[in-house]
N, CA and C atoms as an extended XYZ file, in Angstrom:
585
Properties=species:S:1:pos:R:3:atomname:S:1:resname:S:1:resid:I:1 pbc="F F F"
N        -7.527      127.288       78.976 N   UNK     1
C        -7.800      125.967       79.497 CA  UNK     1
C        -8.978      126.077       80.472 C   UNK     1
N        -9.930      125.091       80.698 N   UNK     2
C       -11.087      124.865       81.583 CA  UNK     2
C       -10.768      124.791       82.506 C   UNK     2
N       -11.570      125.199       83.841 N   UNK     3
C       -11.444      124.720       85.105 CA  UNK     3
C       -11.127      123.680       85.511 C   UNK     3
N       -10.888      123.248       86.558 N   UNK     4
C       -10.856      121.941       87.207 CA  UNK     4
C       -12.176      121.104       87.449 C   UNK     4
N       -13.444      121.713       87.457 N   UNK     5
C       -14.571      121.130       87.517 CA  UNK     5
C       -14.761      121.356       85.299 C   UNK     5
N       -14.973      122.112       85.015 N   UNK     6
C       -15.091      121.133       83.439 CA  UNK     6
C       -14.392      120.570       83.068 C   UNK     6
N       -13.327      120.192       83.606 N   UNK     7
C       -12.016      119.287       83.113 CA  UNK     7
C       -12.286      117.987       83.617 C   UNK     7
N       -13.158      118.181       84.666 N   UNK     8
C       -13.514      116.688       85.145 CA  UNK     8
C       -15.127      116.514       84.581 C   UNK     8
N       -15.643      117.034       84.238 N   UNK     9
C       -16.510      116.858       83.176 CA  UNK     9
C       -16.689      116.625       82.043 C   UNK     9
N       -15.792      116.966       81.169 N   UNK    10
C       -15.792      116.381       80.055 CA  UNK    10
C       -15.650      115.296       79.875 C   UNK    10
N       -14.889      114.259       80.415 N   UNK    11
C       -14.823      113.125       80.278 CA  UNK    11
C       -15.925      112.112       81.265 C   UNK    11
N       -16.096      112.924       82.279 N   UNK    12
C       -17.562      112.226       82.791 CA  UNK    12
C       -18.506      112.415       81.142 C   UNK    12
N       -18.845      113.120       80.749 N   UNK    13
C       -20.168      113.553       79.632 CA  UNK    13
C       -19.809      112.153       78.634 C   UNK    13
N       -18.543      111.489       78.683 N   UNK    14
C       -18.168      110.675       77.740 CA  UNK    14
C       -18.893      109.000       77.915 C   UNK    14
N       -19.524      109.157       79.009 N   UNK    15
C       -20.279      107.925       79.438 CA  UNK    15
C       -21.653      107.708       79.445 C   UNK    15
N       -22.066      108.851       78.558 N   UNK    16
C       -23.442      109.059       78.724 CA  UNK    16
C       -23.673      107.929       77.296 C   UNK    16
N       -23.524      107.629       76.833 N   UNK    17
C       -24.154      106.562       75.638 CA  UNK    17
C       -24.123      105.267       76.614 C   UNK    17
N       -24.116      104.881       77.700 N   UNK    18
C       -24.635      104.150       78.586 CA  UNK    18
C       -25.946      104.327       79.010 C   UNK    18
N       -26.606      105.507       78.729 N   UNK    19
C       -27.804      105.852       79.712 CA  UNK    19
C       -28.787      105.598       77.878 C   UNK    19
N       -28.020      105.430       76.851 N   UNK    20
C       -28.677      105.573       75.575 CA  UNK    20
C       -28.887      103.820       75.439 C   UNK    20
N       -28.063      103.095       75.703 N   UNK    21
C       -27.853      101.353       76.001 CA  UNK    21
C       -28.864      101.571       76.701 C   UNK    21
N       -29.228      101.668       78.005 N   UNK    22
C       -30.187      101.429       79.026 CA  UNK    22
C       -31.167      101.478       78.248 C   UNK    22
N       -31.570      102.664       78.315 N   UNK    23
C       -33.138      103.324       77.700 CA  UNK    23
C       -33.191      102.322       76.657 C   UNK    23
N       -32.574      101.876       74.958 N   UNK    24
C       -33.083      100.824       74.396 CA  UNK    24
C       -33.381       99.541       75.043 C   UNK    24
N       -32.293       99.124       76.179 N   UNK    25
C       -32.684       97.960       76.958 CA  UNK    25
C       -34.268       97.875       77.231 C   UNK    25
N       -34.590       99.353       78.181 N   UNK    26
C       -36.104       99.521       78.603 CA  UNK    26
C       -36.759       99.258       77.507 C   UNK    26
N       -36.781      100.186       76.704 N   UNK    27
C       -37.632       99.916       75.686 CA  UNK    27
C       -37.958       98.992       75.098 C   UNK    27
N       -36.772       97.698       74.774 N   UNK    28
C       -37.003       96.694       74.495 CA  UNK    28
C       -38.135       95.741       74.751 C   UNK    28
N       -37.572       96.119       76.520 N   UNK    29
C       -38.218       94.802       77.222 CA  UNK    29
C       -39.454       95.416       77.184 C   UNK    29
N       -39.901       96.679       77.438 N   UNK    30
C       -41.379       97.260       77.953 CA  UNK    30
C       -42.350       97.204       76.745 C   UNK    30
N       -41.660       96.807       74.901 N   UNK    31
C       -42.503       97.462       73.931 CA  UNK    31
C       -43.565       96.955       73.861 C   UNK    31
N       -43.966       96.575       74.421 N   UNK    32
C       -45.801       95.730       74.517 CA  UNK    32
C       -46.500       97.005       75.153 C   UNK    32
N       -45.710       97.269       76.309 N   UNK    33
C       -46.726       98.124       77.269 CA  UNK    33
C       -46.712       99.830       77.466 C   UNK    33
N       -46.084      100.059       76.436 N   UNK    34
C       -45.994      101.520       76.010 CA  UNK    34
C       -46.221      101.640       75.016 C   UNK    34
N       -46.745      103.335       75.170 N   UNK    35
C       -47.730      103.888       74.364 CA  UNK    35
C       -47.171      105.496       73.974 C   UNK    35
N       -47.176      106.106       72.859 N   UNK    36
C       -46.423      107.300       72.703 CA  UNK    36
C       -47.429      108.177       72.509 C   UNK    36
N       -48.871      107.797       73.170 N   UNK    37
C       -49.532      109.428       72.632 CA  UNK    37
C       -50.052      110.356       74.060 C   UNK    37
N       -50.502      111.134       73.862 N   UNK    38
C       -50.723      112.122       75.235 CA  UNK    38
C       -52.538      112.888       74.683 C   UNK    38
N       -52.806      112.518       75.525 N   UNK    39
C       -54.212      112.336       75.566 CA  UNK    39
C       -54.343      114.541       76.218 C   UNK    39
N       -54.925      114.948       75.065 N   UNK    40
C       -55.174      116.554       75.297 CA  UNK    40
C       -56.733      117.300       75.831 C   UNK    40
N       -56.966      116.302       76.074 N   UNK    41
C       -58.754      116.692       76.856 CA  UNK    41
C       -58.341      117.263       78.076 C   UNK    41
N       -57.732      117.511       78.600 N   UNK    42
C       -57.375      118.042       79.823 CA  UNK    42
C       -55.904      117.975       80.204 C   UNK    42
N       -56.159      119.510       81.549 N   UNK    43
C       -54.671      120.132       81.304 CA  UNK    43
C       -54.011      118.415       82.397 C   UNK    43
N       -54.673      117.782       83.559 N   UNK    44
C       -54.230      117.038       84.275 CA  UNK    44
C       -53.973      115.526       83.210 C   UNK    44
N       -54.585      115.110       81.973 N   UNK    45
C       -54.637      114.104       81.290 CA  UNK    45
C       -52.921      114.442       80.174 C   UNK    45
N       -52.596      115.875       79.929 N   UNK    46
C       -51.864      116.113       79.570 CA  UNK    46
C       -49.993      115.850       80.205 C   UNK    46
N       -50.925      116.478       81.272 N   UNK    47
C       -49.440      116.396       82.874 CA  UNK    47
C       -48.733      114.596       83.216 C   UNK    47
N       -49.706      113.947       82.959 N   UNK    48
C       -49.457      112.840       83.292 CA  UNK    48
C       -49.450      111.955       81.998 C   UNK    48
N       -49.351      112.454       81.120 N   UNK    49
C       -49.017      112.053       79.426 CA  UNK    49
C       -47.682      112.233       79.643 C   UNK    49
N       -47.092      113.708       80.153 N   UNK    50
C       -45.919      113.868       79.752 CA  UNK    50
C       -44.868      113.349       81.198 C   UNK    50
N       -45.722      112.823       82.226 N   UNK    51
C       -45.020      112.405       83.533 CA  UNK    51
C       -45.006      110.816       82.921 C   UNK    51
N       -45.695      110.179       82.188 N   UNK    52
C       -45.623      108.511       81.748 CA  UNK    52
C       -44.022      108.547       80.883 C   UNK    52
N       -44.437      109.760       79.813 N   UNK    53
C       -43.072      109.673       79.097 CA  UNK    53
C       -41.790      110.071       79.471 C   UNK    53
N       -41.540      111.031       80.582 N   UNK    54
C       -40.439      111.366       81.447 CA  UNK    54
C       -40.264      110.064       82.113 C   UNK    54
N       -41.055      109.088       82.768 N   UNK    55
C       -40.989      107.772       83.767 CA  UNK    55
C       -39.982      106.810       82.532 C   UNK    55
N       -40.722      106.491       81.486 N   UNK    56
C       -40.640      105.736       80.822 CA  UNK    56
C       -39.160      105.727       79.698 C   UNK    56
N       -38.695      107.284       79.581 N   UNK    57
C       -37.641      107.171       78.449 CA  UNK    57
C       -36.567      108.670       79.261 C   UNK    57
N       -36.751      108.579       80.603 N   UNK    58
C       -35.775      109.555       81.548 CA  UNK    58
C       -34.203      108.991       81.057 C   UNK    58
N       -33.868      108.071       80.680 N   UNK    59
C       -32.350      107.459       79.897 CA  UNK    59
C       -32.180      108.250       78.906 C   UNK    59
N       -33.417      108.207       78.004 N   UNK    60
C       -32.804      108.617       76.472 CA  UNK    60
C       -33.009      110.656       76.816 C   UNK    60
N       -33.978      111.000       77.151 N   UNK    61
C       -33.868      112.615       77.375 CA  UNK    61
C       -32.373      112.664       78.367 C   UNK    61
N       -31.669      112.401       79.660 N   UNK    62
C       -30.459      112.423       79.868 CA  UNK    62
C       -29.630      112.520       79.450 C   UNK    62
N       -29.599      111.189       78.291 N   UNK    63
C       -28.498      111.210       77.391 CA  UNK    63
C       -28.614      111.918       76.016 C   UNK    63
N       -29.349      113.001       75.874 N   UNK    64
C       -29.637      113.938       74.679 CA  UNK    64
C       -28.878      115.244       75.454 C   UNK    64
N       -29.857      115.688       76.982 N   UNK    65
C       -29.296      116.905       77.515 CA  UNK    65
C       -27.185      116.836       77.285 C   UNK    65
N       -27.080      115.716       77.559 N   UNK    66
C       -25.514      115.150       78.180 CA  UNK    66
C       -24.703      115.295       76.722 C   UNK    66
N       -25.402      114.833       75.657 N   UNK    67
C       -24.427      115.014       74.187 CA  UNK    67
C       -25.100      117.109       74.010 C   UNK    67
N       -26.202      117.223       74.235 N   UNK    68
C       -25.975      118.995       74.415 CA  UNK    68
C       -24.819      120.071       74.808 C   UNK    68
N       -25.218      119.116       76.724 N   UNK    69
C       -23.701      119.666       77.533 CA  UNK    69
C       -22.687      119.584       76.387 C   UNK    69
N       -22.317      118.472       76.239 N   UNK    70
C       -20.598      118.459       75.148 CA  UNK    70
C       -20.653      119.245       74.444 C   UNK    70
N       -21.545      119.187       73.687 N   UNK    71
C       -21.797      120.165       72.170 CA  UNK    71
C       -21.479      121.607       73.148 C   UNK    71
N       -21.845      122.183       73.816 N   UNK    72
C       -21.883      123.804       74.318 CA  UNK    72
C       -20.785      123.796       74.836 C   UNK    72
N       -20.379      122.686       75.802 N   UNK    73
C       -18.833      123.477       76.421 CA  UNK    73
C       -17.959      123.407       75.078 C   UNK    73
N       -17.906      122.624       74.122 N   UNK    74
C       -16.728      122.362       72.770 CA  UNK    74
C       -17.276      123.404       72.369 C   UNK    74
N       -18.586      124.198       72.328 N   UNK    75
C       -18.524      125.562       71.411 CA  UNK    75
C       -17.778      126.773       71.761 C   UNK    75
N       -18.296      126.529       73.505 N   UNK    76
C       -17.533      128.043       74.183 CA  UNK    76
C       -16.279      127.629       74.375 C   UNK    76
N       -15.614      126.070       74.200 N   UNK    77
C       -13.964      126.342       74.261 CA  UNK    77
C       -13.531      126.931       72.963 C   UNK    77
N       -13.918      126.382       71.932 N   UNK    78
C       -13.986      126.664       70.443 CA  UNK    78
C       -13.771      128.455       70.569 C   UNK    78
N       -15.023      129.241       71.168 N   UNK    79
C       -15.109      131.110       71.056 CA  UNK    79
C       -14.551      131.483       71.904 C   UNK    79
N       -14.383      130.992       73.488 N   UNK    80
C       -14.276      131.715       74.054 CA  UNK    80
C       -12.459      131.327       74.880 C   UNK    80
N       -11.793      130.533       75.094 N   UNK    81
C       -10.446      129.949       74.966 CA  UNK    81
C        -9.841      130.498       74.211 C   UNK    81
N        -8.552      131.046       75.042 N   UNK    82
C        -7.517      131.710       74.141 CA  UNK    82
C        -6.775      130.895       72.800 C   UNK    82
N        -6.733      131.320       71.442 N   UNK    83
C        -6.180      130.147       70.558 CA  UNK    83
C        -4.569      130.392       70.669 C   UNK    83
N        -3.851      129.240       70.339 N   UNK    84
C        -2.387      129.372       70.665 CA  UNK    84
C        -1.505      128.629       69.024 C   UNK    84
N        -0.794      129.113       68.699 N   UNK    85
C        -0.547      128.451       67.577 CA  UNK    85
C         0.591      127.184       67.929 C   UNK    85
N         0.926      126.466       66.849 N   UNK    86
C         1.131      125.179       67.544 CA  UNK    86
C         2.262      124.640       65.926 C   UNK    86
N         2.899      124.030       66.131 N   UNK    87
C         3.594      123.338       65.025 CA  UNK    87
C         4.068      121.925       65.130 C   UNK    87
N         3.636      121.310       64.408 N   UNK    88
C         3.096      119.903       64.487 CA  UNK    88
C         4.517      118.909       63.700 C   UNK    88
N         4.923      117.835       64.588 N   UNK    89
C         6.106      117.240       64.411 CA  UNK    89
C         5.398      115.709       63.169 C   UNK    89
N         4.312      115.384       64.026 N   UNK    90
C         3.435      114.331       63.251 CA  UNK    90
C         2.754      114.350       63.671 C   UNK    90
N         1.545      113.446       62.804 N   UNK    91
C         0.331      113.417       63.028 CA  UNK    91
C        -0.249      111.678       62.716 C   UNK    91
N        -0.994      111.090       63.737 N   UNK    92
C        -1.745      109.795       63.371 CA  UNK    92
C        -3.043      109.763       64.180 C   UNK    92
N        -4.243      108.936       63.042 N   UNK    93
C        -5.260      109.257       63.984 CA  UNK    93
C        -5.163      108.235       64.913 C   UNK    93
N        -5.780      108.644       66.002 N   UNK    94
C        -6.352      107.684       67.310 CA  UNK    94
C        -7.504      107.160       67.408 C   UNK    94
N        -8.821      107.636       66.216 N   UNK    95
C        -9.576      106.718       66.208 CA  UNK    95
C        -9.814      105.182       66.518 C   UNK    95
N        -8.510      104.590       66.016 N   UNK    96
C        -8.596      103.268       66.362 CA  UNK    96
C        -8.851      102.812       67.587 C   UNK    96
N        -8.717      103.916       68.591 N   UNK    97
C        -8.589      103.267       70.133 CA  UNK    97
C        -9.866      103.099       70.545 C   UNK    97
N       -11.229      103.535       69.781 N   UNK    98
C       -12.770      103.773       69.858 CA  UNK    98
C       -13.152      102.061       70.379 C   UNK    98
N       -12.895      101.330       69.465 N   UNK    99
C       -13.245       99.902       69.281 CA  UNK    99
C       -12.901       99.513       71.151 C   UNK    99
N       -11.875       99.522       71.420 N   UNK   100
C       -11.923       99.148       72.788 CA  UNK   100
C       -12.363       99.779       74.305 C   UNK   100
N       -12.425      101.472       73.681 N   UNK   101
C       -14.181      102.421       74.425 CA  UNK   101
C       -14.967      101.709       74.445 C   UNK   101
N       -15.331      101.782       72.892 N   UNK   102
C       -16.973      100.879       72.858 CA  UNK   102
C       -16.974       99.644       73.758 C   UNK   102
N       -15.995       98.560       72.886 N   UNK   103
C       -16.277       97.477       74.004 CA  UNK   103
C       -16.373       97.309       75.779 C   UNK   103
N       -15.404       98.100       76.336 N   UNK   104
C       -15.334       98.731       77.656 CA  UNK   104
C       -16.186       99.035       78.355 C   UNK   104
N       -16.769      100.480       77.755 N   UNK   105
C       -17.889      101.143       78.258 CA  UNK   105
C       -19.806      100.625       77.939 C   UNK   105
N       -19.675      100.457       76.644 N   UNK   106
C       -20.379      100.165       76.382 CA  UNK   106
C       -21.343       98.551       76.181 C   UNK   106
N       -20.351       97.938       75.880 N   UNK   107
C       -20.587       96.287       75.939 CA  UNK   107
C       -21.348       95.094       77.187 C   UNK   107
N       -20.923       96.143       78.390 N   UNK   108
C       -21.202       95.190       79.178 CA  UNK   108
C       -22.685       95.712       79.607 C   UNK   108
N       -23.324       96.237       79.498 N   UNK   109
C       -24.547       97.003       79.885 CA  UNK   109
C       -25.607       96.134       78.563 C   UNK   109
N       -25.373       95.810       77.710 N   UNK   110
C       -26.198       95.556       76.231 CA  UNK   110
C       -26.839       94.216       77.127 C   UNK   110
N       -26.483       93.460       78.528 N   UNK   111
C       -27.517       92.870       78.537 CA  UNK   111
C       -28.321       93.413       79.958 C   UNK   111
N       -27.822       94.269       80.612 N   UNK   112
C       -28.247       94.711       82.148 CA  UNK   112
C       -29.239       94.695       82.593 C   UNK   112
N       -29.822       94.018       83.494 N   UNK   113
C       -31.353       94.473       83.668 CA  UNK   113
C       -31.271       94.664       85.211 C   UNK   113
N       -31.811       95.544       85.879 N   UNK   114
C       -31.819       96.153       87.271 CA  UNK   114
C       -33.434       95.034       87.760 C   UNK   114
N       -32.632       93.762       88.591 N   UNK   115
C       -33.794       93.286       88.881 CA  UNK   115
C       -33.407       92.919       90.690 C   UNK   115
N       -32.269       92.997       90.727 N   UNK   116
C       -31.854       92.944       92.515 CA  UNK   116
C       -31.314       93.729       93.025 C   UNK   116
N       -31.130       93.746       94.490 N   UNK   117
C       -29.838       94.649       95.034 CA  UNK   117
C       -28.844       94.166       94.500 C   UNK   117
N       -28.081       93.341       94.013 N   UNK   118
C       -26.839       92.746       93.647 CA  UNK   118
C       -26.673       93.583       92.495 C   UNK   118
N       -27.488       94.178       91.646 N   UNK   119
C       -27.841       94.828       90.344 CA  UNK   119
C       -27.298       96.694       90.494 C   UNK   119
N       -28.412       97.075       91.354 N   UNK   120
C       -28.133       98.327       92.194 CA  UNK   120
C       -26.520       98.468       92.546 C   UNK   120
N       -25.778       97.529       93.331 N   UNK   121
C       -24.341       97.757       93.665 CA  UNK   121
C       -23.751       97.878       92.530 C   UNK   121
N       -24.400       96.999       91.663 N   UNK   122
C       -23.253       96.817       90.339 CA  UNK   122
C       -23.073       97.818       89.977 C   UNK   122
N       -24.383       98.752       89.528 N   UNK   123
C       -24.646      100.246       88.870 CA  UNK   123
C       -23.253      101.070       89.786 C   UNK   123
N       -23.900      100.929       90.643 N   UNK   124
C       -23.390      102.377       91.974 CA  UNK   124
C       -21.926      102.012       91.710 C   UNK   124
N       -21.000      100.984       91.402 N   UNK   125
C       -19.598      100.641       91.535 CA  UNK   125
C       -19.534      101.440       90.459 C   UNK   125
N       -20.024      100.729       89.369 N   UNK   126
C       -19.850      101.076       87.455 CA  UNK   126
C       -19.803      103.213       87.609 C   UNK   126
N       -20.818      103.234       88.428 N   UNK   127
C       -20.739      104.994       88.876 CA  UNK   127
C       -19.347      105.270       89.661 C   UNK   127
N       -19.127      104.882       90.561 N   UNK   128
C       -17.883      105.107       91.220 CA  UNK   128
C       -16.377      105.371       90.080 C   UNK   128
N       -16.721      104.039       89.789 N   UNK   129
C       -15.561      103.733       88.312 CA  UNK   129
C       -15.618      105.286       87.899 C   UNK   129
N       -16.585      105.322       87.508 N   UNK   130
C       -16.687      106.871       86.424 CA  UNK   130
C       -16.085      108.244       86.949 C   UNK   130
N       -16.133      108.586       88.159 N   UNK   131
C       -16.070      109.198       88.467 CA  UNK   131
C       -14.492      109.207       88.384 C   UNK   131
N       -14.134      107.640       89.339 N   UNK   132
C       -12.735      107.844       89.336 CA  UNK   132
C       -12.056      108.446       88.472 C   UNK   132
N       -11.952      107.724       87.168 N   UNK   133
C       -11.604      107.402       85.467 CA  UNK   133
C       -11.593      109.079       85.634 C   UNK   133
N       -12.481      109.970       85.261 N   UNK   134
C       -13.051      111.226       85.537 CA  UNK   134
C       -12.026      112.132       85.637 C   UNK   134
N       -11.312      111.759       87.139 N   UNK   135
C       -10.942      112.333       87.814 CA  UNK   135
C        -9.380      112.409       87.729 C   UNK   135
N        -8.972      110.848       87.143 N   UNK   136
C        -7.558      110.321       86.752 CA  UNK   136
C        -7.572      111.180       85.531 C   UNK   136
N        -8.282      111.266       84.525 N   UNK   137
C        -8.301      111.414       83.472 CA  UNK   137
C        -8.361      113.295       83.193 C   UNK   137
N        -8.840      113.704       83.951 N   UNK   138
C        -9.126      115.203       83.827 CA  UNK   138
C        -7.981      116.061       83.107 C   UNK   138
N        -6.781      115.708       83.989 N   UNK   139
C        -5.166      116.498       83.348 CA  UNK   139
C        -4.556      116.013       82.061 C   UNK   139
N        -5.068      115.108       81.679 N   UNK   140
C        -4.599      114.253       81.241 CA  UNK   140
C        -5.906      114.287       79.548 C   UNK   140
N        -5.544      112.967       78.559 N   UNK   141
C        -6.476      113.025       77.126 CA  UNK   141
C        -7.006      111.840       77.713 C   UNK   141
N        -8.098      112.330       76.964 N   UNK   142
C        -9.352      110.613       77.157 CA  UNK   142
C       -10.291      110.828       75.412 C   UNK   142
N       -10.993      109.703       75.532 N   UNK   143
C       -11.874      109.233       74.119 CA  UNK   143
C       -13.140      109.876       74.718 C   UNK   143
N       -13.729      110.771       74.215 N   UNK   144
C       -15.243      111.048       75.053 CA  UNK   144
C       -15.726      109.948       73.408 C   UNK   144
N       -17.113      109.886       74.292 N   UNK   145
C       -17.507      109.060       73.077 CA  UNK   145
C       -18.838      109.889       72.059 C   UNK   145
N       -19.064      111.010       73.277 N   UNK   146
C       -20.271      111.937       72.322 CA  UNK   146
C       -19.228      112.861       71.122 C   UNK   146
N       -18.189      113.247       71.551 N   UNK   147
C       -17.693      113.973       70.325 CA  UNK   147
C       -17.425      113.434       69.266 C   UNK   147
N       -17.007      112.091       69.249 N   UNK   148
C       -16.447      111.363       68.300 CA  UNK   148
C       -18.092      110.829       67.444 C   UNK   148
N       -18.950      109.763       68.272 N   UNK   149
C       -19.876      109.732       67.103 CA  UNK   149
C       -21.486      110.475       67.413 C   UNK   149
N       -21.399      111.524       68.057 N   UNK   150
C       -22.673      112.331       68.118 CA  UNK   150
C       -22.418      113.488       67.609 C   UNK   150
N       -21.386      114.220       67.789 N   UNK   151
C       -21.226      115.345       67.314 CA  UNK   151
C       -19.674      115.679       66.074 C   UNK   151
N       -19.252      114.401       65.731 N   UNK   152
C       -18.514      114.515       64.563 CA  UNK   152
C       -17.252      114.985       64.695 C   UNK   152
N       -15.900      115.138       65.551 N   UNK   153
C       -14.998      115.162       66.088 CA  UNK   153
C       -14.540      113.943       66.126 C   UNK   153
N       -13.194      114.124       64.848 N   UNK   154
C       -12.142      113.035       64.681 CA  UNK   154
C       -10.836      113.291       65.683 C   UNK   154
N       -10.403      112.153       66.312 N   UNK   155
C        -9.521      112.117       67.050 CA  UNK   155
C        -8.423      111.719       66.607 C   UNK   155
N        -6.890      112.805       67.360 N   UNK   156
C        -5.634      112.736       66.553 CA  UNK   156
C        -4.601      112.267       67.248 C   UNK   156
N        -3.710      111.750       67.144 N   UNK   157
C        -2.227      112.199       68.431 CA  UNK   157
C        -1.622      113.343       67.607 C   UNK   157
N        -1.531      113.730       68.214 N   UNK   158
C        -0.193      115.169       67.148 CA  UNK   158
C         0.732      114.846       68.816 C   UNK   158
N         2.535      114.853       67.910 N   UNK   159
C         3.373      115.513       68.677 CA  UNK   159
C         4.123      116.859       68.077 C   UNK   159
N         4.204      117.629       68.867 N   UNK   160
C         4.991      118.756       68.731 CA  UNK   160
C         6.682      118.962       67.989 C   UNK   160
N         7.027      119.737       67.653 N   UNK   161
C         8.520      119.449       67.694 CA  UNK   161
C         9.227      119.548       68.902 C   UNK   161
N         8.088      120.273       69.678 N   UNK   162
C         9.051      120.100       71.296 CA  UNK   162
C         9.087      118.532       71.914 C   UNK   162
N         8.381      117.581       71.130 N   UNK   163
C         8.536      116.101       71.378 CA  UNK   163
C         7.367      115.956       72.473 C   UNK   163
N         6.443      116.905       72.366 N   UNK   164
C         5.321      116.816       73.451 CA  UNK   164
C         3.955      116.574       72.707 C   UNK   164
N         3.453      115.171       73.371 N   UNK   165
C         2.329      114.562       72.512 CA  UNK   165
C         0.659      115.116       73.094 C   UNK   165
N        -0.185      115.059       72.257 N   UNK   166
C        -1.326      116.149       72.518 CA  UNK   166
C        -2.196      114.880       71.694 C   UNK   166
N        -3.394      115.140       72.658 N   UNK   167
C        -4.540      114.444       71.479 CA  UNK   167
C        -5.533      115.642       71.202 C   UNK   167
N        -5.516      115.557       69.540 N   UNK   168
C        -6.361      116.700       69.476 CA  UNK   168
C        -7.490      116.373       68.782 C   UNK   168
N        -8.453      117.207       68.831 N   UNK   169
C       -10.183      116.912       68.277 CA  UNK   169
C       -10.438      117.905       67.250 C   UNK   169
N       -10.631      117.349       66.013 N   UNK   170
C       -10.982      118.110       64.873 CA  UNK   170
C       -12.393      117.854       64.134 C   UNK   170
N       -13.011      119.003       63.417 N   UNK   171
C       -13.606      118.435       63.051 CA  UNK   171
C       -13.420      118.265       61.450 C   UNK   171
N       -12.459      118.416       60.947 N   UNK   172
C       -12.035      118.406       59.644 CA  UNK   172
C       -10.527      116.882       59.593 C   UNK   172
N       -10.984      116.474       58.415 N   UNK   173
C       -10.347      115.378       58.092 CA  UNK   173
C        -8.424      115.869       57.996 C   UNK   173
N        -7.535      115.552       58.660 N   UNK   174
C        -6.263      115.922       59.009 CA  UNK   174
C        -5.599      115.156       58.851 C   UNK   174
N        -4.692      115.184       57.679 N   UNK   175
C        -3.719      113.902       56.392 CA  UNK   175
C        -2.546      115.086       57.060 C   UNK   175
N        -2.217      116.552       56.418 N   UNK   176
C        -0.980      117.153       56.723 CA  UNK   176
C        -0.746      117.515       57.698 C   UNK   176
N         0.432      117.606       58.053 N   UNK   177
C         0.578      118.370       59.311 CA  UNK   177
C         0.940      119.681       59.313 C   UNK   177
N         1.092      120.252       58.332 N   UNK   178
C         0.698      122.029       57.966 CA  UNK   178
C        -0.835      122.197       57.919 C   UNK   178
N        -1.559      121.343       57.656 N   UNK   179
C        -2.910      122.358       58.432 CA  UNK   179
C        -3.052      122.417       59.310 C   UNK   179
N        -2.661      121.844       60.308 N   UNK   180
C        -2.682      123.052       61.728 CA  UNK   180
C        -2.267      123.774       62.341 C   UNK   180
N        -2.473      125.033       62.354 N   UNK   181
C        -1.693      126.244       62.821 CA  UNK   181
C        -2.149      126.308       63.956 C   UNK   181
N        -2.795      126.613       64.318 N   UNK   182
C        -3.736      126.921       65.676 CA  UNK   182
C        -4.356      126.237       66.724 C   UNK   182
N        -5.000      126.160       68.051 N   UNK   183
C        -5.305      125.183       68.610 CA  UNK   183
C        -5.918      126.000       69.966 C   UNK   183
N        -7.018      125.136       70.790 N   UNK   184
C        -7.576      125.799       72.128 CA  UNK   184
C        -7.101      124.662       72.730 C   UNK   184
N        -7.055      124.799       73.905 N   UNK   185
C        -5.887      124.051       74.911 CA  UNK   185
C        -7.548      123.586       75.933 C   UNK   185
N        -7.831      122.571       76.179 N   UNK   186
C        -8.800      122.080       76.738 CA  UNK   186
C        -8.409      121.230       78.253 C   UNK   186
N        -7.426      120.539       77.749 N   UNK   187
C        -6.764      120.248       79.195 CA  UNK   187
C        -5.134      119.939       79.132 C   UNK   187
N        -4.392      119.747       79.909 N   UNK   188
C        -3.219      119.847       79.537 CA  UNK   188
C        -2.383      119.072       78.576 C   UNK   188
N        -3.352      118.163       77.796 N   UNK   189
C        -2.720      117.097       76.948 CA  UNK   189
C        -3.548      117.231       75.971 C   UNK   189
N        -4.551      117.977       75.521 N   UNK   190
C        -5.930      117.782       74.827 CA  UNK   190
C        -6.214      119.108       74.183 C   UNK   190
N        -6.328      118.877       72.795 N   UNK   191
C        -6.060      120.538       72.223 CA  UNK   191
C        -7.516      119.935       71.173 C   UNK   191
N        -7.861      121.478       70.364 N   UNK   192
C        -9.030      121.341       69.603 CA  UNK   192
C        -8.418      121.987       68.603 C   UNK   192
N        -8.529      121.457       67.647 N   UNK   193
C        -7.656      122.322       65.933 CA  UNK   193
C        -9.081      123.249       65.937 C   UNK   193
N        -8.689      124.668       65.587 N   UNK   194
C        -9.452      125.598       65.391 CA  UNK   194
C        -8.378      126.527       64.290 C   UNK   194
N        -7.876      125.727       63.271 N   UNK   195
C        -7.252      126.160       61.906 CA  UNK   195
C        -8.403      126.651       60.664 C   UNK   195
């Protein structure tokens, strides 16, 4: 199982398709006045090619590093997490619960535009939120939203025959409940089929 600081990270990393909303927002509004090329006559014409495009799309590079992060810690829980075998009472997916993520997390930002202080608080609360959620959520299963549609991790409930319920992340399509033998323990409710 992860620390107490990646345990409260993983589900922070699950809010980063907010910073992917933003950045199209920007882009939207700015597409008149941006420009995607970088002018190579010089090393200072170059520096400030690539300081316009860091200014201009710092949302969407964030939220690339942030679906990375996920991708690497799910690899080294994947190699490096002890596997534990596991026997599975039932199985249903939890996908369905995505639709009200999305709407949640994602919905209310599709019109945001940072044009006051009243705007700024809003952000800094919506940050607070996160953290909380984060923090409630750490011991506990949550929906990240990069595993499910950036990096291809279907979400399960499995209960045990010990009558103890687990949400687990696969990346293989899971109808029986004899294919899973095995499992990495990610947080205390939250397992990864590694069958």
């Amino acid at each position: 199982m992860y620390s107490n600081f990646l345990k409260l990270l993983l589900p922070l990393t699950g809010f980063s398709p907010v910073l992917l909303i933003f950045w199209l927002i920007n882009t939207l509004q700015k597409r008149d006045q941006l420009s995607f090329h970088i002018s190579i006559d010089s090393a200072e014409k170059i520096r400030l090619g690539i300081t316009e495009i860091i200014k201009n799309h710092w949302q969407l590079l964030l939220f690339a590093l942030i679906v990375l992060l996920s991708n690497f810690l799910m690899k080294k829980a994947v190699n490096s997490l002890t596997p534990w075998s596991i026997q599975i009472k039932s199985i249903k997916p939890a996908d369905v619960n995505f639709t009200s993520v999305l709407i949640s997390y994602i919905l209310p930002w599709a019109k945001f535009l940072i044009h006051s202080d009243a705007d700024v608080i809003y952000l800094l609360g919506f940050l607070i939120l996160c953290f909380v959620q984060a923090y409630i959520s750490k011991d506990s299963y949550h929906y990240n939203l990069n595993y499910r549609l950036f990096l291809g991790y279907k979400h399960y409930e499995v209960q045990t025959r010990e009558e103890v319920t687990h949400l687990m992340l696969s990346k293989k399509k899971l109808i029986n409940r004899d294919e899973i033998k095995r499992y990495v323990l990610l947080s205390d409710h939250m397992i990864v089929n590694v069958s």
